[in-house]
MILUMZA-989962 format. One record per residue: residue number from 1; x, y, z of N, C-alpha, C in turn. Coordinates in pm, whole numbers, plus 32768, in hexadecimal, padded with zeros to 4 digits. Layout:
+-----+------+------+------+------+------+------+------+------+------+
: num :  n.x :  n.y :  n.z : ca.x : ca.y : ca.z :  c.x :  c.y :  c.z :
+-----+------+------+------+------+------+------+------+------+------+
: NUM :    X :    Y :    Z :    X :    Y :    Z :    X :    Y :    Z :
...
+-----+------+------+------+------+------+------+------+------+------+
//
This chain:
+-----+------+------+------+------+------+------+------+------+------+
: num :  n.x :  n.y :  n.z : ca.x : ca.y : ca.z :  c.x :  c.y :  c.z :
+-----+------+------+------+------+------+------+------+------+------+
:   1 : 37C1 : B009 : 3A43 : 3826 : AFA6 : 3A26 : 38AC : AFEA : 3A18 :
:   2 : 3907 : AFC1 : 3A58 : 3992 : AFFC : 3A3E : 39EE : AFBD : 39E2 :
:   3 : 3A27 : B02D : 39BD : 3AB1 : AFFE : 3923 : 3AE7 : AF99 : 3950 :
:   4 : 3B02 : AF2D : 3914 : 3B7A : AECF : 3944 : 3BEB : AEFC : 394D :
:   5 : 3C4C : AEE2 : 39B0 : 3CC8 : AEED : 39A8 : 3CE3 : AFCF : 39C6 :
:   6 : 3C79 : AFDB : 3A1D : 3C4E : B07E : 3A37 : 3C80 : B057 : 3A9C :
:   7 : 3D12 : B0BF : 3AAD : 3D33 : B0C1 : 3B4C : 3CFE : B10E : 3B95 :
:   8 : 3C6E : B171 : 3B9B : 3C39 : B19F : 3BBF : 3BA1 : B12F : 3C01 :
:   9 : 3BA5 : B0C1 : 3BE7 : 3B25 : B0A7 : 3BDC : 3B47 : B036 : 3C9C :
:  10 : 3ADE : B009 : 3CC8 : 3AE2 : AFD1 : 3D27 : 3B42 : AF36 : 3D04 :
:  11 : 3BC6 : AF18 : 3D3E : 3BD0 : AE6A : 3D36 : 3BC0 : AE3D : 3DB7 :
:  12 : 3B7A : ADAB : 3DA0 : 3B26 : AD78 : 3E22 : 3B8F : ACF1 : 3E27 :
:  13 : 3B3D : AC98 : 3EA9 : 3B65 : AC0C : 3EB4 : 3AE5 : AC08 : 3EBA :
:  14 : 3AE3 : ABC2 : 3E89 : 3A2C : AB70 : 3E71 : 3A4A : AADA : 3E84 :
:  15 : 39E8 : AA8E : 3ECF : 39D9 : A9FB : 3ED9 : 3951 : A9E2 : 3E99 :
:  16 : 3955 : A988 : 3E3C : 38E6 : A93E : 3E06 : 38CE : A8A4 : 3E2D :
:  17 : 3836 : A8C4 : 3E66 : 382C : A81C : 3E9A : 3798 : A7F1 : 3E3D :
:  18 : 37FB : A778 : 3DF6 : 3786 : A744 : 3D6A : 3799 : A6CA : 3D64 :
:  19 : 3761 : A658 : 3D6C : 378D : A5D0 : 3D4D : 3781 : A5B5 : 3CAC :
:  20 : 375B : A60D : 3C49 : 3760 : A5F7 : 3BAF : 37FA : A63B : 3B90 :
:  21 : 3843 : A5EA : 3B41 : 38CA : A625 : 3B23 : 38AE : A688 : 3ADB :
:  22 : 3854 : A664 : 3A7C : 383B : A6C3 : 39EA : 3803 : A722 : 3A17 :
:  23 : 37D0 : A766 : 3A92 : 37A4 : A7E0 : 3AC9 : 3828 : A80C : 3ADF :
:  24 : 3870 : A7AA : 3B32 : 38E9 : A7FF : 3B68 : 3940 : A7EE : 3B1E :
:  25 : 393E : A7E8 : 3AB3 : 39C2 : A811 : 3A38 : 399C : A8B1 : 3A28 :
:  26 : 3910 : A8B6 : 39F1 : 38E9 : A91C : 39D1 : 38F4 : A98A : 39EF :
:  27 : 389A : A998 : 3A9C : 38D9 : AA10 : 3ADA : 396A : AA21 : 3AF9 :
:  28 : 39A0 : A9D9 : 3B25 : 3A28 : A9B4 : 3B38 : 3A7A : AA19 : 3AA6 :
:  29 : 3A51 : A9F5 : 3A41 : 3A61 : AA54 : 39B5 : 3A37 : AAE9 : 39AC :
:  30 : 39C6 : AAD3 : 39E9 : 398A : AB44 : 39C7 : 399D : ABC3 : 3A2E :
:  31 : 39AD : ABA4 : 3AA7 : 39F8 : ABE9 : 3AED : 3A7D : AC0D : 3AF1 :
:  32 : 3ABE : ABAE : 3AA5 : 3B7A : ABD1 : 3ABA : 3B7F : AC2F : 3A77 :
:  33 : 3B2D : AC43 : 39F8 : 3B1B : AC99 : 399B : 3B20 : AD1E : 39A3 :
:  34 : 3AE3 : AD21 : 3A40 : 3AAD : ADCD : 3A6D : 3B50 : ADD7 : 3AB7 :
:  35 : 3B88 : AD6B : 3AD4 : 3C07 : AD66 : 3B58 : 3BF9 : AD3E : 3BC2 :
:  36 : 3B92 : ACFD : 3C0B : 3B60 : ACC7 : 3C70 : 3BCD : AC30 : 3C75 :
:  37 : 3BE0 : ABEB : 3CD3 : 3C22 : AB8E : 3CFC : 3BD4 : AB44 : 3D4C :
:  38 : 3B9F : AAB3 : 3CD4 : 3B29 : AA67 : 3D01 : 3B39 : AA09 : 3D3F :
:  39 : 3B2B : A9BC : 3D9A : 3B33 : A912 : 3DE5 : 3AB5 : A8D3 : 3DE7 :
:  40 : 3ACD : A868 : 3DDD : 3A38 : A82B : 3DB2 : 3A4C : A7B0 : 3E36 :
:  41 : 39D1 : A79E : 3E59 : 39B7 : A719 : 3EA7 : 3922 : A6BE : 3E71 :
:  42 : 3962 : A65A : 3E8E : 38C6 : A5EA : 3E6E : 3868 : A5F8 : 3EBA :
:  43 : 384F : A63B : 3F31 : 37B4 : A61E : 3F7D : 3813 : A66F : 3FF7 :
:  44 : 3796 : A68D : 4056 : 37C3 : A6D2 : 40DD : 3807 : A686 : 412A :
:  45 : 382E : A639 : 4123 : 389C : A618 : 41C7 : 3906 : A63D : 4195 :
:  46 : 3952 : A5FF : 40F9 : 39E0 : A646 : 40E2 : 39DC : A6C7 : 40DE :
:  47 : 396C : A740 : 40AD : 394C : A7A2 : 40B5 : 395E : A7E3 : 414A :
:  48 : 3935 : A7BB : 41AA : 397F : A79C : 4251 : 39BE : A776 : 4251 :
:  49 : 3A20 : A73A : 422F : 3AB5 : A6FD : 4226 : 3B17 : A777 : 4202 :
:  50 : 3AFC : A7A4 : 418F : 3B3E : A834 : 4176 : 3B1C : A896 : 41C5 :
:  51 : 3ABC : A8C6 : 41DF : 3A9C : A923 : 4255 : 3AEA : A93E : 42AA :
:  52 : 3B2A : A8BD : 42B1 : 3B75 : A8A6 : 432B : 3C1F : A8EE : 431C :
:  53 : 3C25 : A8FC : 42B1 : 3CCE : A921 : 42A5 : 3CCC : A991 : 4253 :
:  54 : 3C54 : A9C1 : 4206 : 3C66 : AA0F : 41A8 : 3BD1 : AA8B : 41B5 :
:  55 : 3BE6 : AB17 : 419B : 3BAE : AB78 : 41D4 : 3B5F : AB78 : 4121 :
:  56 : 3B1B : AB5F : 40EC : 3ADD : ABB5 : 407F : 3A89 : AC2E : 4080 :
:  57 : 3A73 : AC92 : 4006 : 3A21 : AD34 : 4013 : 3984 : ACB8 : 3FE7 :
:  58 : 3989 : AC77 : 3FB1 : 38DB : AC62 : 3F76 : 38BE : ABCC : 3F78 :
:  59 : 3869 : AB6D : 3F82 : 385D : AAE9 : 3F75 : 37DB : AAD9 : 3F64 :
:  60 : 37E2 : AA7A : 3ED0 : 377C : AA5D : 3E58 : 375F : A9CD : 3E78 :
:  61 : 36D7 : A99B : 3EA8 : 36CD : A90C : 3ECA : 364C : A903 : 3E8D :
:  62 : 3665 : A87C : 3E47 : 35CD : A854 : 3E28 : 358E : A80C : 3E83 :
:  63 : 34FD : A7F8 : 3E66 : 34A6 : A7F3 : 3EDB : 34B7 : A742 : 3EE3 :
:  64 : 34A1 : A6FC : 3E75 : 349B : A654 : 3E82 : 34FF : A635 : 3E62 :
:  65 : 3541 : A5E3 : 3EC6 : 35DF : A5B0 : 3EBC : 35D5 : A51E : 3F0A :
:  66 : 3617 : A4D7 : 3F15 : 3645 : A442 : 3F6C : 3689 : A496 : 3FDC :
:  67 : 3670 : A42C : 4052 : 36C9 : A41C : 40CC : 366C : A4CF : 4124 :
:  68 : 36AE : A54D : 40DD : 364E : A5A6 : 4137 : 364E : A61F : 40C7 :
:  69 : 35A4 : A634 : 40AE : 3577 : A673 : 4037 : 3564 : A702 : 4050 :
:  70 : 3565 : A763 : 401A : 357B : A7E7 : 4034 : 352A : A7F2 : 4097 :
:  71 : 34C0 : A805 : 40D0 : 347C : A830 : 4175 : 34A6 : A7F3 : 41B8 :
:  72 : 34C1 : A787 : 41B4 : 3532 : A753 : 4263 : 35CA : A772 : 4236 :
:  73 : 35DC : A7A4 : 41FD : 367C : A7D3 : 41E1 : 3640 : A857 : 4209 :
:  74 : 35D1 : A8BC : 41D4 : 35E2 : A943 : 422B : 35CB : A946 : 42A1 :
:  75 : 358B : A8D1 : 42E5 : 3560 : A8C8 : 4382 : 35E4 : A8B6 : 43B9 :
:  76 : 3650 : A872 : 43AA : 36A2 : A874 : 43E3 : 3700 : A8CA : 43D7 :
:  77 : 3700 : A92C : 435D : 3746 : A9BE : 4360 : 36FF : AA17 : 43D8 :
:  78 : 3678 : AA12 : 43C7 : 3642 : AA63 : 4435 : 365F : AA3F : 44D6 :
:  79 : 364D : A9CA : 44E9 : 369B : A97B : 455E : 3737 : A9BC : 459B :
:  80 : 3779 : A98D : 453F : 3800 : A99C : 453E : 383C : AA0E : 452F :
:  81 : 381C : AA92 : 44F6 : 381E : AAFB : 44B0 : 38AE : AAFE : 4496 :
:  82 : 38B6 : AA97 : 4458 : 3944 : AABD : 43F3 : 3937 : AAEE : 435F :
:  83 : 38C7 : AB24 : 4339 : 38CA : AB91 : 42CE : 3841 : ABB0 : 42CA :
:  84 : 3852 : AC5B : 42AF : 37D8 : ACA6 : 4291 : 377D : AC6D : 423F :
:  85 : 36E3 : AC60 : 4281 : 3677 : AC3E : 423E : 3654 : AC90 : 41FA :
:  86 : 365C : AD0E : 41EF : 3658 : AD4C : 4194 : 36AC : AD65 : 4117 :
:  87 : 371D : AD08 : 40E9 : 3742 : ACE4 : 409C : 3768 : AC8E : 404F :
:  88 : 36C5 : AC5A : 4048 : 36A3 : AC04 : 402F : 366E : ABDC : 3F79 :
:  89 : 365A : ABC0 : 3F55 : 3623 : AB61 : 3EA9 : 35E4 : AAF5 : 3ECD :
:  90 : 354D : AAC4 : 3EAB : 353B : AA30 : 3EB3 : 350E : AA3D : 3DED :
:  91 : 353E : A9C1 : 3DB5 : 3505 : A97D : 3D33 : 34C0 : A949 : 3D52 :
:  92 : 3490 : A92F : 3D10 : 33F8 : A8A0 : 3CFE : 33CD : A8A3 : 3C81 :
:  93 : 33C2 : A82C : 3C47 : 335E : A810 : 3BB5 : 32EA : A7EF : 3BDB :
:  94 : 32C9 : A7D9 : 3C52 : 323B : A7D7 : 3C8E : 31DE : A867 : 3CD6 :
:  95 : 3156 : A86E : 3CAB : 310A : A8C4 : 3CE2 : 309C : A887 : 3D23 :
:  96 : 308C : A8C4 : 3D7B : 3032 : A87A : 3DD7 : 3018 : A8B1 : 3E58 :
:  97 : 2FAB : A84D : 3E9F : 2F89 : A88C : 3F2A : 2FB0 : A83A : 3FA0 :
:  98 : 300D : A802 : 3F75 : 3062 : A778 : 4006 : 304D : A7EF : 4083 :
:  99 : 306E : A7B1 : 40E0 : 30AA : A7C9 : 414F : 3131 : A817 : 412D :
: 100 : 317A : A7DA : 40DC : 3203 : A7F9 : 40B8 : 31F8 : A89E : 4085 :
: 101 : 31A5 : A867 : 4022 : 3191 : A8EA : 3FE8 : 3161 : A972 : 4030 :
: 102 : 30EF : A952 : 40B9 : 30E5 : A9A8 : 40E3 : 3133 : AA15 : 4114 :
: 103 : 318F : A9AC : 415F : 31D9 : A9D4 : 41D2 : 3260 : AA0A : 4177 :
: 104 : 326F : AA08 : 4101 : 32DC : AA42 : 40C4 : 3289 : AAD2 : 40B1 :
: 105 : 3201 : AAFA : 4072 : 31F2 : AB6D : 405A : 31DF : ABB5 : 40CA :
: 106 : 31AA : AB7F : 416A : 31D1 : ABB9 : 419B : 3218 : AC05 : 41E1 :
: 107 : 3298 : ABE9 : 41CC : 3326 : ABE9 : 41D4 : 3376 : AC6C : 4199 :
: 108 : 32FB : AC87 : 4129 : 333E : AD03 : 40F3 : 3396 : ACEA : 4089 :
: 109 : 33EA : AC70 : 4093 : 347B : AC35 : 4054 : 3441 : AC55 : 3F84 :
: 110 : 3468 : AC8A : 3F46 : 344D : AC89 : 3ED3 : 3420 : AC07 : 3E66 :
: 111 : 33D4 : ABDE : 3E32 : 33E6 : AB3A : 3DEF : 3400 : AB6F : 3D4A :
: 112 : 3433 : AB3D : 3D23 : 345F : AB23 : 3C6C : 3426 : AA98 : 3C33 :
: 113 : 33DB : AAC1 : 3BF3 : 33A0 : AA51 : 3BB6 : 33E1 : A9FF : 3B4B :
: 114 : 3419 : A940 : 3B4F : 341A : A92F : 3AF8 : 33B9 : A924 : 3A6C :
: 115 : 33ED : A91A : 39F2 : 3463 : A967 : 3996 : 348D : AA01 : 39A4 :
: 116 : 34B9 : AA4D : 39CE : 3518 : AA97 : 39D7 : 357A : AAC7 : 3963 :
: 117 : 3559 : AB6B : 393E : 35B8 : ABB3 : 38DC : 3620 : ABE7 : 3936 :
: 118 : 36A5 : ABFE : 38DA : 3715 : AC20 : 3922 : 36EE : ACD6 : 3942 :
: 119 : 36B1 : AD12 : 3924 : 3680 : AD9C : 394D : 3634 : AD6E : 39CC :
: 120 : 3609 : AD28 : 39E0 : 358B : AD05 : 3A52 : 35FA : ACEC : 3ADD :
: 121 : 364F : AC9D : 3AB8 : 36C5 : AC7F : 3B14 : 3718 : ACC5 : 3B51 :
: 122 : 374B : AD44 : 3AE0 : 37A7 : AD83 : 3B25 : 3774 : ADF1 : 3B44 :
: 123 : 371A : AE4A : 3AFF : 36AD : AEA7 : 3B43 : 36C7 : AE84 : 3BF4 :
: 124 : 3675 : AE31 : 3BD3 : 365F : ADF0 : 3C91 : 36BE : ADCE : 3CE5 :
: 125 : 372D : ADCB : 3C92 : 37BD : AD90 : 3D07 : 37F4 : AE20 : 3D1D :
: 126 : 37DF : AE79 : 3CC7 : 3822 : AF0A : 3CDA : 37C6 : AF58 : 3D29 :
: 127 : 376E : AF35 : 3D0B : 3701 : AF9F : 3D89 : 3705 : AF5D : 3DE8 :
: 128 : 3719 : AECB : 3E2C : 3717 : AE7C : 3E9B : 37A1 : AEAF : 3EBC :
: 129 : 381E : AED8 : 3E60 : 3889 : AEF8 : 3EAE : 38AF : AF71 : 3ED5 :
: 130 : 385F : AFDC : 3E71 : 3857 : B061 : 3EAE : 37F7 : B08B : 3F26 :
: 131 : 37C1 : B027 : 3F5D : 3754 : B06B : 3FCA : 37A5 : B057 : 4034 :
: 132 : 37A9 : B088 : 40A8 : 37F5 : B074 : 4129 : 37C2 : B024 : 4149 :
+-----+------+------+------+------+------+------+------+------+------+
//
């Protein structure tokens, strides 16, 4: 975990795609904290909507959303390759053996389970941003 406000430490653009506000207050908090510069979207198409104009280092999507839920929002990153799948985050408060689920672990893409400690979060956003 890095010092807040460490001008030594990595600052990112991170996009968070969550349709719960109260998730995305949180990280949104809990990341500015480290110095990261967060944007949040409600579900994958505005999440593709930004894509479109704006370059982010990391993007945090949860898996069940309205309109397009984290695996068809990464299918169409992979499609489109307007940002590295390998820098990638999926949330979920769900565990399970969907289809959905499969095809996310096999993906490699990291999952964070909801409830979520703020050590659990940024651990993982700093090693997701230090790997090439």
């Amino acid at each position: 975990m890095s010092i807040p406000n460490d001008p030594s430490a990595t600052h990112a653009r991170i996009l968070l795609v969550d349709d719960d506000p109260l998730i995305a207050e949180l990280v949104v908090d809990m990341l500015g904290l480290e110095g990261h510069e967060v944007d949040t979207a409600p579900d994958g198409l505005e999440a593709l909507r930004r894509l479109e104009s704006q370059r982010y280092d990391l993007i945090i999507t949860d898996l069940h959303m309205p309109k397009l839920d984290g695996s068809g929002f990464y299918r169409q990153l992979a499609e489109r390759r307007t940002h590295p799948l390998k820098k990638i985050i999926f949330l979920t408060g769900t565990t399970g053996t969907s289809r959905e689920h499969d095809l996310i672990r096999a993906s490699g893409v990291p999952i964070l389970l909801k409830p979520f400690n703020v050590a659990e979060l940024t651990e993982l956003v700093g090693r997701m941003l230090r790997e090439p």
